[in-house]
N, C-alpha and C positions, 0 to 999 in steps of 0.2 A: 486467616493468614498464617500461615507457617514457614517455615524454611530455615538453612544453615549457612552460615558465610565463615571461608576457612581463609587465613593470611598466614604468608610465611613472612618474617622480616629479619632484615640481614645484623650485622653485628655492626653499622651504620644506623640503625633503628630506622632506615627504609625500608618502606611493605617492597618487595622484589617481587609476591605472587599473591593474589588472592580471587576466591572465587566464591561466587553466590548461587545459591540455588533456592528458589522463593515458587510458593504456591498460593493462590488466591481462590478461595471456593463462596459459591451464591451471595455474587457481588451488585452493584445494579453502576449505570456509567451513567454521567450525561455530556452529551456531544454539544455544545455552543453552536448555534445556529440550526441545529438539528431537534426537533419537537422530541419526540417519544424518549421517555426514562430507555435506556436498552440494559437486561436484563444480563447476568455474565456469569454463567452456571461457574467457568474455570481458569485462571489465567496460569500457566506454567511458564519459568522464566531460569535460563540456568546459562551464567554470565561467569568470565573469565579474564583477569587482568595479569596484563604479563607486562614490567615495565610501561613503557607507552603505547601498547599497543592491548586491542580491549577485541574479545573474543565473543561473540554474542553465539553459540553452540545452538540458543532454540529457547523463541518465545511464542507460546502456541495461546493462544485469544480465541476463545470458545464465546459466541455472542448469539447463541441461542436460536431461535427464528432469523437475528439478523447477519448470520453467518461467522464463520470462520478463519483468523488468517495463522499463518503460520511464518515466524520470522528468521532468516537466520544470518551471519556474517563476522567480518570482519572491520577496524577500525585501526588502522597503521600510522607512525610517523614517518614521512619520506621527505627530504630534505624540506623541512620545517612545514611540509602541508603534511594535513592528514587526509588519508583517501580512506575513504568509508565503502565497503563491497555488499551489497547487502542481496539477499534471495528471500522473495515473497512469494509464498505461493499460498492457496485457498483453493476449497472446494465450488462453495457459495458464499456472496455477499451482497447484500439491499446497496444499489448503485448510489439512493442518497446518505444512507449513512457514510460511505465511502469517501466522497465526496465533502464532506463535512470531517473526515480522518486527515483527509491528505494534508500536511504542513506547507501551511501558505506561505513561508520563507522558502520552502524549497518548488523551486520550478512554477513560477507565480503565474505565468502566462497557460502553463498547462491546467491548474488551479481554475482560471477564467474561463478557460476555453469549456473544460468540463462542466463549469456552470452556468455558462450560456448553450450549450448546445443538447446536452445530454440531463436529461434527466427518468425519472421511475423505475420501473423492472429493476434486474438485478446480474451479477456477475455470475457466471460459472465458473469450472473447471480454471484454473489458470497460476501460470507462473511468469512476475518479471523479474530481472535483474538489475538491480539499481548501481550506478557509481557518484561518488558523492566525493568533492574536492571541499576543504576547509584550510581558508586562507585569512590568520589576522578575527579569526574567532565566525568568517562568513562561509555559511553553507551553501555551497551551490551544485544541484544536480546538472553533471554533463553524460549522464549515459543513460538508457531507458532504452532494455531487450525482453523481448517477451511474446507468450501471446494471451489470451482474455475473454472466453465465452463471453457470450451476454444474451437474455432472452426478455422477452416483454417490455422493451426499452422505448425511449420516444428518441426524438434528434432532431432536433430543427436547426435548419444551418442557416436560415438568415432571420432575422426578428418578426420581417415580414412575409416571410413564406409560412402556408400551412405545413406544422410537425408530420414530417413521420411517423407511424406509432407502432405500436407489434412486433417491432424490432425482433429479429435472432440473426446471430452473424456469431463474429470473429474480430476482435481486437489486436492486430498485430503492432508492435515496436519495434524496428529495427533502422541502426543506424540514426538514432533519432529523428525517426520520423514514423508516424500514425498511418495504417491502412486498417479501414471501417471495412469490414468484410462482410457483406449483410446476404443473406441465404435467404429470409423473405419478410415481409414487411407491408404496411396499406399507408397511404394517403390517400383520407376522406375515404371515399367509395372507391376506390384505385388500391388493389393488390397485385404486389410486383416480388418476385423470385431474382435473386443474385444480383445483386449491385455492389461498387466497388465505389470508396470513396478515399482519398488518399490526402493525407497533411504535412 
């Protein structure tokens, strides 16, 4: 671990600025609920506070075989809420580690629905955009834009139906709402091309 943190402070002995810049090299994580140690060749992190308002410029998570994210955003005070802006984006990520990342205080029913429906394979190419209102110390996601490779994935949509499996599609968000965008896929002996599934 290395890194520099620089603060200006005023002649109030209020910090008015300060900023971090932190590196993490051949680390190992463990995820709660999640089996496997994940291995974490690099974490790069370079953070910015300006008065109330908190600058996240880029926190890049290098997690080896289990993929990559890349973080970036904003954190403002506006009449006593803070809205949080945040831009994720990744190359590849293992759908169950992901899945065991997402914070279960934010967006809990999404949280569920992920883990009853969706599981194995892994994420592709993708970028969302998160908005996050904080009210009286509660975070809660109201915005969710994006879109979300995905290949080799299962999906079963009722308990008792048999899973889909094979999954490749497309993950879109918009307007808070989910379209499963699937290009092809098998259930059992049944192989089907282009289906459309909307939430």
């Amino acid at each position: 671990l290395k890194g520099s943190i620089d603060m200006k402070v005023g002649a109030d002995g209020k910090i008015e600025t300060a900023a971090a810049a932190l590196s993490l090299r051949n680390g190992f994580m463990r995820v709660a609920g999640y089996g496997p140690t994940v291995r974490v060749p690099s974490i790069d992190l370079t953070l910015r506070q300006q008065g109330s308002d908190t600058v996240l410029q880029n926190l890049f998570i290098d997690l080896k075989d289990s993929g990559q994210l890349n973080l970036s955003g904003t954190r403002k005070n506006t009449d006593d809420v803070f809205v949080t802006e945040l831009a994720l984006t990744s190359e590849f990520l293992e759908i169950e580690l992901f899945k065991h990342l997402w914070p279960k205080q934010l967006a809990s029913k999404t949280s569920l629905w992920m883990h009853r429906h969706i599981s194995s394979g892994s994420f592709g190419r993708g970028q969302l955009n998160l908005m996050i209102y904080e009210q009286d110390e509660q975070p809660k996601l109201v915005s969710v834009t994006g879109d979300v490779l995905f290949a080799d994935a299962q999906f079963r949509l009722y308990q008792d139906l048999k899973p889909a499996k094979s999954l490749s599609g497309l993950l879109k968000f918009q307007d808070n709402h989910l379209t499963l965008n699937v290009e092809k896929g098998t259930i059992e002996h049944l192989s089907f091309n282009q289906a459309k599934i909307d939430f």
